[in-house]
Biopython code that builds the backbone (N, CA, C, O; Angstrom):
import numpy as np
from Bio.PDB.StructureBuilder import StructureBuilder

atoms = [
    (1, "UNK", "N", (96.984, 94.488, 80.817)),
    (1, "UNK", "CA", (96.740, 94.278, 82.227)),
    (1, "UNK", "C", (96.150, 95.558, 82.831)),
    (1, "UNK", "O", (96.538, 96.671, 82.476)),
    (2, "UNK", "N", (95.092, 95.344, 83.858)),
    (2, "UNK", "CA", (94.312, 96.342, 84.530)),
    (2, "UNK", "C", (94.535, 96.436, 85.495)),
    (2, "UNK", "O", (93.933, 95.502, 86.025)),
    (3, "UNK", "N", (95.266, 97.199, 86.556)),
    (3, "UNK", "CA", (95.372, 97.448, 88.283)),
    (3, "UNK", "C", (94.562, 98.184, 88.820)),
    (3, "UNK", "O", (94.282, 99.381, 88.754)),
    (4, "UNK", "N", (93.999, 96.794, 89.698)),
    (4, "UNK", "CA", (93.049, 97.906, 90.357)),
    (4, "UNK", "C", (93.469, 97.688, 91.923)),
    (4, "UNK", "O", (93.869, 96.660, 92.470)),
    (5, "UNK", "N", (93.260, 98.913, 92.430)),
    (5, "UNK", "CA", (94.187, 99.078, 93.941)),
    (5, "UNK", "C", (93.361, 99.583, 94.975)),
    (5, "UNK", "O", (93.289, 100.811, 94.936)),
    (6, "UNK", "N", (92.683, 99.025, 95.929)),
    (6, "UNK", "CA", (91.630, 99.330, 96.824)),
    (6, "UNK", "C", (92.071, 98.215, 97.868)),
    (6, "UNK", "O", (92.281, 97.023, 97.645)),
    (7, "UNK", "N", (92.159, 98.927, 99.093)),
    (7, "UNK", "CA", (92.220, 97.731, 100.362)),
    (7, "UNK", "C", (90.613, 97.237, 100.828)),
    (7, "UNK", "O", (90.483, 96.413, 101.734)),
    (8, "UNK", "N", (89.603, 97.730, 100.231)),
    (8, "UNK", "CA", (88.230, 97.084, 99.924)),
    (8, "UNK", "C", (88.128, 96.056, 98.674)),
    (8, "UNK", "O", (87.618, 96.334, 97.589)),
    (9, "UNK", "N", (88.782, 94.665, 99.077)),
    (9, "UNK", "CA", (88.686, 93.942, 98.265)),
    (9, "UNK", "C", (87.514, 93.574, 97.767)),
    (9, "UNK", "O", (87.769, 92.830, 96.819)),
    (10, "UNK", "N", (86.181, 93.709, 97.910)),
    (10, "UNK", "CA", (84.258, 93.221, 97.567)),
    (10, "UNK", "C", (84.700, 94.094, 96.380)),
    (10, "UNK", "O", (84.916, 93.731, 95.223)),
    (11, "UNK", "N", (84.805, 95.546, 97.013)),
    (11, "UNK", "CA", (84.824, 96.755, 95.923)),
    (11, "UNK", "C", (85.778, 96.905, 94.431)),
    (11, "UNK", "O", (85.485, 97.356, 93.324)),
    (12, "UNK", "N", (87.225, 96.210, 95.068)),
    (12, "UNK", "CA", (87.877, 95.984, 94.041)),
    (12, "UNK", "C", (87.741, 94.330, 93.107)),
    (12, "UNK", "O", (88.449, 94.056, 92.138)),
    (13, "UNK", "N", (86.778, 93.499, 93.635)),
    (13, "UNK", "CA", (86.319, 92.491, 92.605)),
    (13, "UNK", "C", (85.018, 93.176, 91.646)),
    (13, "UNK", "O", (84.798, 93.085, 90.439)),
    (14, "UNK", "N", (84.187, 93.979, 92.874)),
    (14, "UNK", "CA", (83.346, 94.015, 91.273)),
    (14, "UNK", "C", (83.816, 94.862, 90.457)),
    (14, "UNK", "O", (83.342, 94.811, 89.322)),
    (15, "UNK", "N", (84.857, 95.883, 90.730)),
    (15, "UNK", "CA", (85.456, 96.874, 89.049)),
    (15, "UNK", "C", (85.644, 95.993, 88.528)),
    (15, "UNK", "O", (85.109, 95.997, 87.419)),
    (16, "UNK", "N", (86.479, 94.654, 88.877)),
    (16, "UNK", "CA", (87.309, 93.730, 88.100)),
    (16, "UNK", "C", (86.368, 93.168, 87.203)),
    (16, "UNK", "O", (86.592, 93.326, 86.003)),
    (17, "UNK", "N", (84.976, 92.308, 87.684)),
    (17, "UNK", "CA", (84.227, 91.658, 87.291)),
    (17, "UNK", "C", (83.139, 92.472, 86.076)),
    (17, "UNK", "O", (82.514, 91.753, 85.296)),
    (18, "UNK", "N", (83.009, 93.815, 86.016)),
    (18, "UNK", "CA", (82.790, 94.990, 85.182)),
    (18, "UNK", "C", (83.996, 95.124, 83.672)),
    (18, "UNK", "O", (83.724, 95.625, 82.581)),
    (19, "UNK", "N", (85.018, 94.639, 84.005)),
    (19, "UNK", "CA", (85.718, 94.667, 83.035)),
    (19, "UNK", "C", (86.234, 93.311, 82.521)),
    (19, "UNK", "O", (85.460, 92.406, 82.208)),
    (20, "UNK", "N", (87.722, 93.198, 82.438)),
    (20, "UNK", "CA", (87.941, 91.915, 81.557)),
    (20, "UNK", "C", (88.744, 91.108, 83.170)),
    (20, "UNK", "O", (89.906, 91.308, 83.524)),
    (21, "UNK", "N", (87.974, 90.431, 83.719)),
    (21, "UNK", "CA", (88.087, 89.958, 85.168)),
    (21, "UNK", "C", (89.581, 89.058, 84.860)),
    (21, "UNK", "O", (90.321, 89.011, 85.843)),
    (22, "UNK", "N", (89.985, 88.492, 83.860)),
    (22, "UNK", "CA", (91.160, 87.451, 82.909)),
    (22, "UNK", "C", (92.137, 88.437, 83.042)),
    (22, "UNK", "O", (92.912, 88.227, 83.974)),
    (23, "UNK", "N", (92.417, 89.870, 82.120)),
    (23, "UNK", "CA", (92.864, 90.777, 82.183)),
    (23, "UNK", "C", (93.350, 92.110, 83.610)),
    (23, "UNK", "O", (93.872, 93.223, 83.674)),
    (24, "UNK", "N", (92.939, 91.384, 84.261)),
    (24, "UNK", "CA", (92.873, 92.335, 85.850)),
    (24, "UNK", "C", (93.738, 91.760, 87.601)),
    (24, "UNK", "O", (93.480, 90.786, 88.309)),
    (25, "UNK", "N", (94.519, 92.594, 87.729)),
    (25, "UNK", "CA", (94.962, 92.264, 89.300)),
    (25, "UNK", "C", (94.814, 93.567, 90.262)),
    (25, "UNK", "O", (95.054, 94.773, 90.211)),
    (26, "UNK", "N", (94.249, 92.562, 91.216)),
    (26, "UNK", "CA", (93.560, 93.748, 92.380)),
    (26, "UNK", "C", (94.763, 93.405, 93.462)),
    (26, "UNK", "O", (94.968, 92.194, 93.548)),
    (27, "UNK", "N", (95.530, 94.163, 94.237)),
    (27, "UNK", "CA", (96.274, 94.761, 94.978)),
    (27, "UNK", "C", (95.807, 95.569, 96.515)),
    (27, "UNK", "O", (95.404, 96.727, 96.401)),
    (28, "UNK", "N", (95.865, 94.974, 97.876)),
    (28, "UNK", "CA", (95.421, 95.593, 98.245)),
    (28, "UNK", "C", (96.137, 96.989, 99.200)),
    (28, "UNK", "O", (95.949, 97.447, 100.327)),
    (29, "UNK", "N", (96.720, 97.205, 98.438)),
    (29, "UNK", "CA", (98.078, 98.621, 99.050)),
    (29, "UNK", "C", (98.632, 98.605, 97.872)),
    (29, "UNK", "O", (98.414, 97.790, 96.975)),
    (30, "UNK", "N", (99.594, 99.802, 97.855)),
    (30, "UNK", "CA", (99.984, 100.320, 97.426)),
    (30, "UNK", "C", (101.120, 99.936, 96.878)),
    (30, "UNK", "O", (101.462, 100.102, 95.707)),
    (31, "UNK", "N", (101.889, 99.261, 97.998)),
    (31, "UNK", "CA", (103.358, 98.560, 98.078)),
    (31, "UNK", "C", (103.105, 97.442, 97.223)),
    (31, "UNK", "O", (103.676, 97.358, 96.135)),
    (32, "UNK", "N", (102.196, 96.469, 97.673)),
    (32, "UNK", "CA", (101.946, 95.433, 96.364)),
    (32, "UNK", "C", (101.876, 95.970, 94.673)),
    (32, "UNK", "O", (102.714, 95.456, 93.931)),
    (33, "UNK", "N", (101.424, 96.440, 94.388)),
    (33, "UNK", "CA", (101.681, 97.457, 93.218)),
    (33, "UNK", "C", (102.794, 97.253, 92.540)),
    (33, "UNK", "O", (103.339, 96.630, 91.629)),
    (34, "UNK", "N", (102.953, 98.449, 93.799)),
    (34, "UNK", "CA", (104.807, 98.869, 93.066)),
    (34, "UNK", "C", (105.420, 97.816, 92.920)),
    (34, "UNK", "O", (105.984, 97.579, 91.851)),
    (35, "UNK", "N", (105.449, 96.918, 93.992)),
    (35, "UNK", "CA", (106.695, 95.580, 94.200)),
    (35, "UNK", "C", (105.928, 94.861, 92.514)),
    (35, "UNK", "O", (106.734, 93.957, 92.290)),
    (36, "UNK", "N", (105.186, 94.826, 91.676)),
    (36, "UNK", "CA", (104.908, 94.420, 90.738)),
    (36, "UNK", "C", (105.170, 95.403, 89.223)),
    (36, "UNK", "O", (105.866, 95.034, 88.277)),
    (37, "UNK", "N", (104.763, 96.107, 89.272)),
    (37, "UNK", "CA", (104.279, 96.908, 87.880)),
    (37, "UNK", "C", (105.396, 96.582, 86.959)),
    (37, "UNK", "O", (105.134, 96.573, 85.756)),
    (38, "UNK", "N", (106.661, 96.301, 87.366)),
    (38, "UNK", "CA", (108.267, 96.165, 86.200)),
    (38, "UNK", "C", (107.418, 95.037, 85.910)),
    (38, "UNK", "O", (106.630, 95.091, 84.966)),
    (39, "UNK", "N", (107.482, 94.367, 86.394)),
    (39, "UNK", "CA", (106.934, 92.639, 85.768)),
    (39, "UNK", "C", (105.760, 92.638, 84.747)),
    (39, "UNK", "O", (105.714, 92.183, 83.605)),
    (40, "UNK", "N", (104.812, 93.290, 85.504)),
    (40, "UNK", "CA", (103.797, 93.193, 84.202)),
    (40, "UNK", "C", (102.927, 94.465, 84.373)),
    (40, "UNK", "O", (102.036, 94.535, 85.220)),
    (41, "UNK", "N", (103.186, 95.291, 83.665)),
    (41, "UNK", "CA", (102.990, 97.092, 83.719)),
    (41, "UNK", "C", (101.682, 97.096, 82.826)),
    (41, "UNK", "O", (101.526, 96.694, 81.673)),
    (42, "UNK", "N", (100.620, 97.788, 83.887)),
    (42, "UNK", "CA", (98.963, 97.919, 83.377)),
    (42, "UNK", "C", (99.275, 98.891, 82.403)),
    (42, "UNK", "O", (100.213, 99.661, 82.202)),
    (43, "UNK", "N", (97.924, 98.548, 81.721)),
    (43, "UNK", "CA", (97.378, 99.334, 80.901)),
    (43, "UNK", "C", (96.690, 100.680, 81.147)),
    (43, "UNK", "O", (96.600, 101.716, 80.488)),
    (44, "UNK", "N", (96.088, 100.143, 82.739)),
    (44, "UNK", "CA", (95.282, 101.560, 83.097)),
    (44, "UNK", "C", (95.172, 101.056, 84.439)),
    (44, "UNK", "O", (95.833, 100.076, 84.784)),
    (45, "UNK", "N", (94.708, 101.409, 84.904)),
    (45, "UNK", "CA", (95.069, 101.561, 86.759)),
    (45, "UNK", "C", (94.014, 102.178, 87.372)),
    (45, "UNK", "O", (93.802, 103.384, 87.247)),
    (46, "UNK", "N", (93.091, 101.172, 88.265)),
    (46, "UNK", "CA", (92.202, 102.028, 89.366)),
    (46, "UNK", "C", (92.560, 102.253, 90.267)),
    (46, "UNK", "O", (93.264, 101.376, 90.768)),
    (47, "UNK", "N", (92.327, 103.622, 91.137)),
    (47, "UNK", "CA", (93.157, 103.471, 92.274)),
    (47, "UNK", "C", (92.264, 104.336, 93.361)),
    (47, "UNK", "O", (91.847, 105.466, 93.103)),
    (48, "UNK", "N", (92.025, 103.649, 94.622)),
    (48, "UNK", "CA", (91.439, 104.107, 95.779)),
    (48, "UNK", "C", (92.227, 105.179, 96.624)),
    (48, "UNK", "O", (93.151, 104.598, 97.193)),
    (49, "UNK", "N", (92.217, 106.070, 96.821)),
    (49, "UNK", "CA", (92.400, 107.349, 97.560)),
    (49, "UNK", "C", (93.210, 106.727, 98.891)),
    (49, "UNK", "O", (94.413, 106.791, 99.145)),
    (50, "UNK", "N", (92.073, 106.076, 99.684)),
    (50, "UNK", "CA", (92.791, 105.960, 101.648)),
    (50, "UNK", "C", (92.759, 104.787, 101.097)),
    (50, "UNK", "O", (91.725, 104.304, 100.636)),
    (51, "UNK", "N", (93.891, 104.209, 101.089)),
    (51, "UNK", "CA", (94.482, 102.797, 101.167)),
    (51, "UNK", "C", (94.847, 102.810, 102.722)),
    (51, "UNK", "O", (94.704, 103.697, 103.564)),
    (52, "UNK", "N", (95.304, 101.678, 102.800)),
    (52, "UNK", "CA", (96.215, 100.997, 104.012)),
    (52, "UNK", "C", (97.704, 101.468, 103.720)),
    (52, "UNK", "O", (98.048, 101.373, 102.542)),
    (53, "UNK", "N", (98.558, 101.920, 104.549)),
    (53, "UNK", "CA", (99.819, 101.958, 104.536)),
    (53, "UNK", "C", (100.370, 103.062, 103.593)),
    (53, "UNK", "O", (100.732, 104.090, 104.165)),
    (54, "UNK", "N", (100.434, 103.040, 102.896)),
    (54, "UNK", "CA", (101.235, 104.396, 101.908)),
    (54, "UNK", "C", (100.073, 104.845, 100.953)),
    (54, "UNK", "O", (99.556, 103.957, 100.275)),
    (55, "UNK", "N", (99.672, 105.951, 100.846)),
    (55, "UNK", "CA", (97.977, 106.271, 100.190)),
    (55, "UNK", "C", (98.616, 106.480, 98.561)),
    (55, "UNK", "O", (99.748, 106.589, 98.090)),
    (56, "UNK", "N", (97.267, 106.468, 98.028)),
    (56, "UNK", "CA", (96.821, 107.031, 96.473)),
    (56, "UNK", "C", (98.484, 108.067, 96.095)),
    (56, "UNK", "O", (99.294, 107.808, 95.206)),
    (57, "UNK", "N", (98.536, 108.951, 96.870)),
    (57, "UNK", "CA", (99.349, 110.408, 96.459)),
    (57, "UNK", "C", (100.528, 109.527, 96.556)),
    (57, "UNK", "O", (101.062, 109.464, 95.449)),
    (58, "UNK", "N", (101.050, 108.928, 97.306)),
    (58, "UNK", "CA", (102.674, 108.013, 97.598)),
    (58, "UNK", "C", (102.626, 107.630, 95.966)),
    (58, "UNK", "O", (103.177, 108.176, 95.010)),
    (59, "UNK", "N", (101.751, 106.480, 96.041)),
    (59, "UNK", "CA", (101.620, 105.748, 94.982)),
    (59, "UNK", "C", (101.806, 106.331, 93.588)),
    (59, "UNK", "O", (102.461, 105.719, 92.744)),
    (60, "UNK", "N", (101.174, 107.640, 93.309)),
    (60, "UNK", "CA", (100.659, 108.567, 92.191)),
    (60, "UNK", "C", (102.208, 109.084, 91.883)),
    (60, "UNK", "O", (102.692, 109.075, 90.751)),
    (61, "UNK", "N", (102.955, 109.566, 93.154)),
    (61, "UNK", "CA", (104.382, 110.343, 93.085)),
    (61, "UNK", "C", (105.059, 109.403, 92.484)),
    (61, "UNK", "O", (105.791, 109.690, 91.537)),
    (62, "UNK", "N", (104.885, 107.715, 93.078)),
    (62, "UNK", "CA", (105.903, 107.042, 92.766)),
    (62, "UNK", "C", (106.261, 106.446, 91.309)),
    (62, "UNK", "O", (107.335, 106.117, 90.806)),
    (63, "UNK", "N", (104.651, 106.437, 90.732)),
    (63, "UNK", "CA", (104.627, 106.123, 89.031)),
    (63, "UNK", "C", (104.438, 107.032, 88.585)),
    (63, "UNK", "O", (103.871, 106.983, 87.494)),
    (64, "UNK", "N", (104.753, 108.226, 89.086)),
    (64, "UNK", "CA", (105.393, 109.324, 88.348)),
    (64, "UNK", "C", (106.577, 109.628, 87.638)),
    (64, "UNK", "O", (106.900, 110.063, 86.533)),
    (65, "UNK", "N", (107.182, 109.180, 88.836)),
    (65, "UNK", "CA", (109.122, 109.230, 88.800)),
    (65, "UNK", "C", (109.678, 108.327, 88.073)),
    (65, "UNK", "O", (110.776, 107.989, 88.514)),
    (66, "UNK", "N", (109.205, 107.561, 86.697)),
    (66, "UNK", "CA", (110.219, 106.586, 86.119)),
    (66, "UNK", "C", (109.024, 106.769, 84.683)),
    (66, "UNK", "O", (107.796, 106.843, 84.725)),
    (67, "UNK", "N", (109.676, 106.790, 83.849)),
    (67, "UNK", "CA", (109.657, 107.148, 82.505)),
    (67, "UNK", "C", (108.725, 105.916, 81.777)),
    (67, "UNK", "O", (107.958, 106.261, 80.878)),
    (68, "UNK", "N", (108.781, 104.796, 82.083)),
    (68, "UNK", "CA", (107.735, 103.836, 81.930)),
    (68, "UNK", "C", (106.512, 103.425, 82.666)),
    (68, "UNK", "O", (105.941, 102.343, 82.525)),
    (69, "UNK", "N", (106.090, 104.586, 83.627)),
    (69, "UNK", "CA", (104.890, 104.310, 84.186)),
    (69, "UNK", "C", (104.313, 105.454, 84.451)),
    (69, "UNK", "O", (103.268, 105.434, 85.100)),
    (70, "UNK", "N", (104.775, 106.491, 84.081)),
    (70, "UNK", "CA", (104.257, 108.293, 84.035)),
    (70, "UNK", "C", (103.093, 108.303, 83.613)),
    (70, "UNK", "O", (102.127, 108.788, 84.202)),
    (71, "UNK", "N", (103.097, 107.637, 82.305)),
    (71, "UNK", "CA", (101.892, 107.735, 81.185)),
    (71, "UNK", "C", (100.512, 107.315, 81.692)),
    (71, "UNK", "O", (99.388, 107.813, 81.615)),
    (72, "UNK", "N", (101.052, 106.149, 82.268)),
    (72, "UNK", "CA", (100.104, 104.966, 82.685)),
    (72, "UNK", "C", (98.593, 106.054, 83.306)),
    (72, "UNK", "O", (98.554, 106.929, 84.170)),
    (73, "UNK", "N", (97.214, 105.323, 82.149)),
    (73, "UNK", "CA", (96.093, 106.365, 82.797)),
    (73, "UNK", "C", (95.987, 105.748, 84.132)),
    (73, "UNK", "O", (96.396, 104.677, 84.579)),
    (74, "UNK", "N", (95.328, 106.720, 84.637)),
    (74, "UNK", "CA", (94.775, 106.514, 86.202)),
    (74, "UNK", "C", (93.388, 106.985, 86.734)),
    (74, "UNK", "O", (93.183, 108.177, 86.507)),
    (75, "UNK", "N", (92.320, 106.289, 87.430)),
    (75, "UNK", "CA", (90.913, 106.503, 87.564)),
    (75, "UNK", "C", (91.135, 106.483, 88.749)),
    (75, "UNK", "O", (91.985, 105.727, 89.220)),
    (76, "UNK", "N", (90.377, 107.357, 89.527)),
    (76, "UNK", "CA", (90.782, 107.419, 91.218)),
    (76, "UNK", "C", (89.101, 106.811, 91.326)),
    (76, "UNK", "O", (88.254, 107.350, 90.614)),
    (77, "UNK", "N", (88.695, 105.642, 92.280)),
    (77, "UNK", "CA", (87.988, 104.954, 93.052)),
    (77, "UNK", "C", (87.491, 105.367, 94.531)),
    (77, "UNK", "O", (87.295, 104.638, 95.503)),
    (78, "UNK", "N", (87.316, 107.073, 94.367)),
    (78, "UNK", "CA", (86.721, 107.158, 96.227)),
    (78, "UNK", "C", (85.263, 107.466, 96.613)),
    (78, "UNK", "O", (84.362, 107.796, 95.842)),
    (79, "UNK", "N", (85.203, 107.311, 97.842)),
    (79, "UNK", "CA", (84.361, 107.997, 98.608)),
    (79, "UNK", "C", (83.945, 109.461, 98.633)),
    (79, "UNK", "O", (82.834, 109.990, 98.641)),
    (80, "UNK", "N", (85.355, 110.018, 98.646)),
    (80, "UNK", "CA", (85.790, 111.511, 98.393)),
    (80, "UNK", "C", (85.326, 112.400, 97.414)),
    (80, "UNK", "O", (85.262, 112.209, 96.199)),
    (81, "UNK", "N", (84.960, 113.540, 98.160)),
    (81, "UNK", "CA", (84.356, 114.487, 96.965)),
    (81, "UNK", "C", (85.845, 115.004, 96.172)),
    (81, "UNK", "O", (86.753, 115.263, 96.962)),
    (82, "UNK", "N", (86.061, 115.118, 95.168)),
    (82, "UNK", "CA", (87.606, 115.319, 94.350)),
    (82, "UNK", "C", (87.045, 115.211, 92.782)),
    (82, "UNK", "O", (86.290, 114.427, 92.207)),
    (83, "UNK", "N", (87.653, 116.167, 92.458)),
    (83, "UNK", "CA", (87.815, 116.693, 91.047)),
    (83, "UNK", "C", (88.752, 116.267, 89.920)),
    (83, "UNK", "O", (89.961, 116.502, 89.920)),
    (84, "UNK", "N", (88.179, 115.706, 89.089)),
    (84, "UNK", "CA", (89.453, 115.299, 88.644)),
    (84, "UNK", "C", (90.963, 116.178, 87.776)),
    (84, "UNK", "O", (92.105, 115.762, 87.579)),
    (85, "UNK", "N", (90.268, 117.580, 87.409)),
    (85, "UNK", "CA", (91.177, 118.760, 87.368)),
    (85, "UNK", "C", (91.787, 119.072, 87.825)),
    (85, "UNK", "O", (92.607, 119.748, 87.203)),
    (86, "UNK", "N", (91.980, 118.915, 89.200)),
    (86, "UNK", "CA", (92.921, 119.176, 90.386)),
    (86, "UNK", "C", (93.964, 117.582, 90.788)),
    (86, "UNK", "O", (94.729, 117.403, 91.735)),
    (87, "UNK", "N", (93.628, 116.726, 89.753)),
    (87, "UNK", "CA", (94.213, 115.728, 90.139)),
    (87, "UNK", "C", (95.353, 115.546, 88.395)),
    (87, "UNK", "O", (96.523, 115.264, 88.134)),
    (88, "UNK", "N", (94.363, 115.838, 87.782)),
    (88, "UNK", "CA", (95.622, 115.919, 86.284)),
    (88, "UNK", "C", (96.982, 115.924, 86.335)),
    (88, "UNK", "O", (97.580, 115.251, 85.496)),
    (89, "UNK", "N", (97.675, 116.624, 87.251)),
    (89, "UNK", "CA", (99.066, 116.443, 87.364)),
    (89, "UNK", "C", (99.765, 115.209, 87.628)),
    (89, "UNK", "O", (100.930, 115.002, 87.286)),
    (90, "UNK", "N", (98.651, 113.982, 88.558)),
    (90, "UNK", "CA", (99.219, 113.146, 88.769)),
    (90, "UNK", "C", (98.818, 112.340, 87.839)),
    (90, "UNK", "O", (98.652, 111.154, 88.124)),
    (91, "UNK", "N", (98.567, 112.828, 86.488)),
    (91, "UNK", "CA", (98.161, 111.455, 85.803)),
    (91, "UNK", "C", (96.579, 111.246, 85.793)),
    (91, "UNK", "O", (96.205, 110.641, 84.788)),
    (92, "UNK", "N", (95.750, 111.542, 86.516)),
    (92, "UNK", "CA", (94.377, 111.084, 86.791)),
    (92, "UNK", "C", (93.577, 111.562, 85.720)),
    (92, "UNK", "O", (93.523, 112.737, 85.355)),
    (93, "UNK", "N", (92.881, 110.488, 85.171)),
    (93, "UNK", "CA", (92.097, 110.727, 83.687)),
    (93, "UNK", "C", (90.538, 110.831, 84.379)),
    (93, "UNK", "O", (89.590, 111.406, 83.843)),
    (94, "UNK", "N", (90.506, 110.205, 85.571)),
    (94, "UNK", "CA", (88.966, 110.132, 85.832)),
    (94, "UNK", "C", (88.970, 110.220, 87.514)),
    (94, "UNK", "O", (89.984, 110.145, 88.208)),
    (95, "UNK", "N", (87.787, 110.371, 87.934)),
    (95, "UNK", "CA", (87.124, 110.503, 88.926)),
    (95, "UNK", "C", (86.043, 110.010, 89.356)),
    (95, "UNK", "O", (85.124, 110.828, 89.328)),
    (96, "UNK", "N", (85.623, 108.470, 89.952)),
    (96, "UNK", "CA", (84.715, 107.946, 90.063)),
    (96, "UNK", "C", (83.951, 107.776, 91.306)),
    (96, "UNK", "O", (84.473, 106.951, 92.056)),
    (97, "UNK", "N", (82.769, 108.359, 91.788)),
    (97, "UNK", "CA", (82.067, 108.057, 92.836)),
    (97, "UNK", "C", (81.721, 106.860, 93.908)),
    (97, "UNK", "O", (80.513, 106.822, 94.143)),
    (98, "UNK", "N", (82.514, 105.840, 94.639)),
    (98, "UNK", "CA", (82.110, 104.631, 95.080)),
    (98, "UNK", "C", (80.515, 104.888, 95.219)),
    (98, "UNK", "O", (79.850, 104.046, 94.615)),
    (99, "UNK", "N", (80.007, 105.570, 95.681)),
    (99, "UNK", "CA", (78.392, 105.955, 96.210)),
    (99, "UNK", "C", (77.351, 105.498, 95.077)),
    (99, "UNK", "O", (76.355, 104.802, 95.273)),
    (100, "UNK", "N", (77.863, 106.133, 93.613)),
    (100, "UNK", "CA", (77.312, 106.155, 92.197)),
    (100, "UNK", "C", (77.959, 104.904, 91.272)),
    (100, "UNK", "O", (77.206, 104.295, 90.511)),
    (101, "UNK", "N", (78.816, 104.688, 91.329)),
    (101, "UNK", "CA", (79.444, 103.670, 90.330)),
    (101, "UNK", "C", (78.546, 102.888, 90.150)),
    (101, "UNK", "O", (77.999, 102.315, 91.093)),
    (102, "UNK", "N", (78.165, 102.680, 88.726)),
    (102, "UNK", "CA", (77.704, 101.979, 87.862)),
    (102, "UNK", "C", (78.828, 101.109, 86.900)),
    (102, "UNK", "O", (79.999, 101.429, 86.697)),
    (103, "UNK", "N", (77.956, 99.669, 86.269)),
    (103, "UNK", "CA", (79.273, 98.563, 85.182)),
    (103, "UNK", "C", (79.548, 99.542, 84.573)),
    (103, "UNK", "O", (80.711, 99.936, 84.659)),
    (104, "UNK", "N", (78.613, 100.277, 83.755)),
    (104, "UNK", "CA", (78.564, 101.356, 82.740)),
    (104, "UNK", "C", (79.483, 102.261, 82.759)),
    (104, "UNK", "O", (80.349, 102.247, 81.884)),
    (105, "UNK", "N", (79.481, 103.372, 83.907)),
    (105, "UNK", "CA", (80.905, 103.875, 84.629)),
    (105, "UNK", "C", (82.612, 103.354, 84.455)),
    (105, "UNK", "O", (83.637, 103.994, 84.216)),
    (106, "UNK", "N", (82.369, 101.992, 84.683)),
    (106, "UNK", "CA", (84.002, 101.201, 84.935)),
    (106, "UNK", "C", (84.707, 101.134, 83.268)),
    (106, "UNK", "O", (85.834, 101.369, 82.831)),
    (107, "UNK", "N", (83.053, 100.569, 82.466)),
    (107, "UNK", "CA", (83.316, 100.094, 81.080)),
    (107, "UNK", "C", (83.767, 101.269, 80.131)),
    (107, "UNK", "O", (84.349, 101.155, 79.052)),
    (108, "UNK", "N", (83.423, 102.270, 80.685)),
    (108, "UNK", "CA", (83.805, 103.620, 79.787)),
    (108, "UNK", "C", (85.211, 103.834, 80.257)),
    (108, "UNK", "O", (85.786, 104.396, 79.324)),
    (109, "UNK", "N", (85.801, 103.709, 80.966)),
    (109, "UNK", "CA", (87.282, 104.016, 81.402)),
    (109, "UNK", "C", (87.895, 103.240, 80.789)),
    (109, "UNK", "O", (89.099, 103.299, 81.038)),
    (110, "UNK", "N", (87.538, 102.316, 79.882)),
    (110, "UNK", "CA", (88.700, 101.474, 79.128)),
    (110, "UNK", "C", (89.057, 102.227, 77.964)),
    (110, "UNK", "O", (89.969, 101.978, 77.176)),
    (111, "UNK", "N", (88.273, 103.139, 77.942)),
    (111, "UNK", "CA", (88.822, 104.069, 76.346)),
    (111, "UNK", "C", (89.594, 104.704, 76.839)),
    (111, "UNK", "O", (89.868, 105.738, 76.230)),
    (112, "UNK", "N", (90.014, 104.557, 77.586)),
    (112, "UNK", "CA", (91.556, 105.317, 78.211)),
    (112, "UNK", "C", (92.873, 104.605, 77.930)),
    (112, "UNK", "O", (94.010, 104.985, 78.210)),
    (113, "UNK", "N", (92.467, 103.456, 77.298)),
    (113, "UNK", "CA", (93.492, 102.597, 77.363)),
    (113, "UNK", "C", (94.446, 102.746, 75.930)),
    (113, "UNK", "O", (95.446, 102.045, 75.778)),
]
sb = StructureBuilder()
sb.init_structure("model")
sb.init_model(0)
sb.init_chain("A")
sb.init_seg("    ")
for serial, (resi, resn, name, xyz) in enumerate(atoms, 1):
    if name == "N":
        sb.init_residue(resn, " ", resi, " ")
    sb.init_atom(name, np.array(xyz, "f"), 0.0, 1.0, " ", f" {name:<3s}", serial, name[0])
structure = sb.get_structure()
C-alpha cells in the first residue's frame, strides 16, 4: 500500500495514477492517515508539506514515535524550496518539486520501497 497525503486532491490523483492507482490511498489531512495506517500500513508514503489541519512535521513526529511506522520511506510533495538533507531525520528519502514533477519522478520513488 502507497499513502499519498495532499489536501490537493487533482494533485494527489495524478501521483496515484503515475503509480499502481489499485495499490494507493490518498488522504486528505493528516488525521485521516493516522486514524488508518494500524489497519493497513504503506509501503511508502507521499506527503505534502501545508496540509489542512495538523501539517507534514505533526504527521512526520507522529510516525516517528511507534516502532512500526519509523521506517516507513517518506517523499515530501511541495511547492517549497526544501532539501531533502535537512529533512532525513524525519524519515524523508526524497524531495519532490510540485512545479517540476514528472510520471518519471513519482515512478523512481518506488525503489524506495
Amino acid at each position: 500500500m502507497i499513502y499519498i497525503i495532499d489536501d490537493d486532491f487533482a494533485m494527489a490523483e495524478c501521483i496515484a495514477r503515475y503509480l499502481r492507482p489499485e495499490e494507493t490511498k490518498i488522504f486528505t489531512n493528516a488525521i485521516e492517515a493516522i486514524n488508518n495506517i494500524d489497519e493497513d500500513t504503506p509501503k511508502l508514503i507521499f506527503l505534502d508539506i501545508l496540509l489542512d489541519g495538523p501539517d507534514a512535521f505533526t504527521f512526520l513526529n507522529e510516525i516517528a514515535s511507534y516502532e512500526n511506522t519509523a521506517k516507513i520511506p517518506v517523499v515530501i510533495v511541495t511547492s517549497l524550496s526544501l532539501e531533502t538533507k535537512s529533512l532525513k531525520p524525519y524519515g524523508v528519502r526524497q524531495v519532490l518539486s510540485k512545479e517540476t514533477l514528472t510520471p518519471k519522478d513519482v515512478k523512481a520513488c518506488l525503489k524506495l520501497i
